[in-house]
C-alpha positions in Angstrom: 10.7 -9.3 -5.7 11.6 -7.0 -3.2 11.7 -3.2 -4.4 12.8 -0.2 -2.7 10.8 2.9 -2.5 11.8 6.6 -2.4 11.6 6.6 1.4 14.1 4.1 1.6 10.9 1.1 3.0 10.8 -1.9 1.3 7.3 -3.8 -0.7 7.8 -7.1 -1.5 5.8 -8.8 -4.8 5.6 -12.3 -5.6 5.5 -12.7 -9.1 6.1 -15.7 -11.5 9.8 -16.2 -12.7 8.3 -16.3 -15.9 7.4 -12.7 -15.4 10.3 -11.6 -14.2 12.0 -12.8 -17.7 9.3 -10.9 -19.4 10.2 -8.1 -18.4 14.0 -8.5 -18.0 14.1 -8.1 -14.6 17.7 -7.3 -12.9 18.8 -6.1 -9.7 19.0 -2.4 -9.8 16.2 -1.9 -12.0 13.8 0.9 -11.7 10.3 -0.2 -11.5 6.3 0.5 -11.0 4.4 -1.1 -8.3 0.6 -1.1 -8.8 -1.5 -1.7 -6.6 -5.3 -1.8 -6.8 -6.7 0.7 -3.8 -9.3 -1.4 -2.8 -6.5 -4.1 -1.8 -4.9 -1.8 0.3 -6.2 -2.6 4.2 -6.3 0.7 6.3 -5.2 -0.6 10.6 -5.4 2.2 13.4 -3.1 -0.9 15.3 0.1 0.1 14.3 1.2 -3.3 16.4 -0.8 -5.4 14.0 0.8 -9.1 13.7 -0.7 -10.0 10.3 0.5 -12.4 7.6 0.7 -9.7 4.8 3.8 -9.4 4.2 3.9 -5.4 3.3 3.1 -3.1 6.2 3.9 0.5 6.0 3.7 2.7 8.1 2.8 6.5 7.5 -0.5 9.3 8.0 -3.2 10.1 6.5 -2.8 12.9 4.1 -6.3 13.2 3.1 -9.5 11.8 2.4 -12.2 12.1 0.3 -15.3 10.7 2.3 -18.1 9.4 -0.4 -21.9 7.9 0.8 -20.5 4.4 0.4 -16.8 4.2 -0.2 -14.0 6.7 0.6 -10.6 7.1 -0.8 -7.7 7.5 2.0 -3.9 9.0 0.9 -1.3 7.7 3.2 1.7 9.6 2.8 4.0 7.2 3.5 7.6 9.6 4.4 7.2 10.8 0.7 5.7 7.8 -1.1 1.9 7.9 -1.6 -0.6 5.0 -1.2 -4.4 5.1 -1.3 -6.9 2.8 0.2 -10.5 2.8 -0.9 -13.0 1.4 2.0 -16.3 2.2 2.8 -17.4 4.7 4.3 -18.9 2.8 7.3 -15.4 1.7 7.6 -13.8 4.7 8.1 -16.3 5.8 10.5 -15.7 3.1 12.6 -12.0 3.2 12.6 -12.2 7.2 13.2 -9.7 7.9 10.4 -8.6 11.8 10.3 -6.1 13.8 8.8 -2.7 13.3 10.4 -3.2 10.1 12.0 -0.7 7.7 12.2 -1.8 4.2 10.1 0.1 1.1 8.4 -1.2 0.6 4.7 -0.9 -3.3 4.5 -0.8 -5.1 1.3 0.1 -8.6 0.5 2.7 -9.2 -1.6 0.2 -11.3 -4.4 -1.3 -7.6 -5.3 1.3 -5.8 -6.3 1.7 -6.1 -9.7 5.4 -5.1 -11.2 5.8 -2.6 -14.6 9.2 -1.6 -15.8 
């Protein structure tokens, strides 16, 4: 399934064709992507050749720094993602506010609502 955010970027989601009868699935339909946060992968490479097959780019909007895991917002032009890694993790990557990142998330955790 490939759906079309806000911003005008694409996510793709594989989902079962039994699904997509479920819930009566057509081109042109609005939908919901959800996406657990702690599937969403946080790379300071925006160059990154990776197999995932979502990769959006965008900044860090904010984050909210905990003693083991933090929560990251990256505003992608408009649409909103959040990444949860820990806390080591975001030390070592140096993630601040304003820096450029691609959110990557395959396509098998993205679940579809409509």
């Amino acid at each position: 399934i490939s759906i079309e955010l806000k911003s005008g970027k694409k996510l793709i989601s594989i989902i079962t064709l039994n699904s997509v009868d479920n819930l009566d699935l057509k081109v042109g339909d609005e939908v919901v992507a959800l996406i657990k946060s702690s599937n969403v992968l946080i790379s300071t490479d925006t160059n990154l050749k990776i197999s995932a097959r979502n990769s959006l780019r965008g900044k860090i909007e904010s984050i909210n720094k905990g003693d083991v895991n933090s929560e990251v917002l990256v505003d992608i032009n408009g649409d909103k993602i959040v990444a949860i890694l820990t806390t080591n993790s975001l030390n070592n990557l140096a993630l601040n506010i304003g820096l450029e990142v691609d959110a990557i998330i395959k396509a098998s955790d993205i679940m579809i609502g409509k």
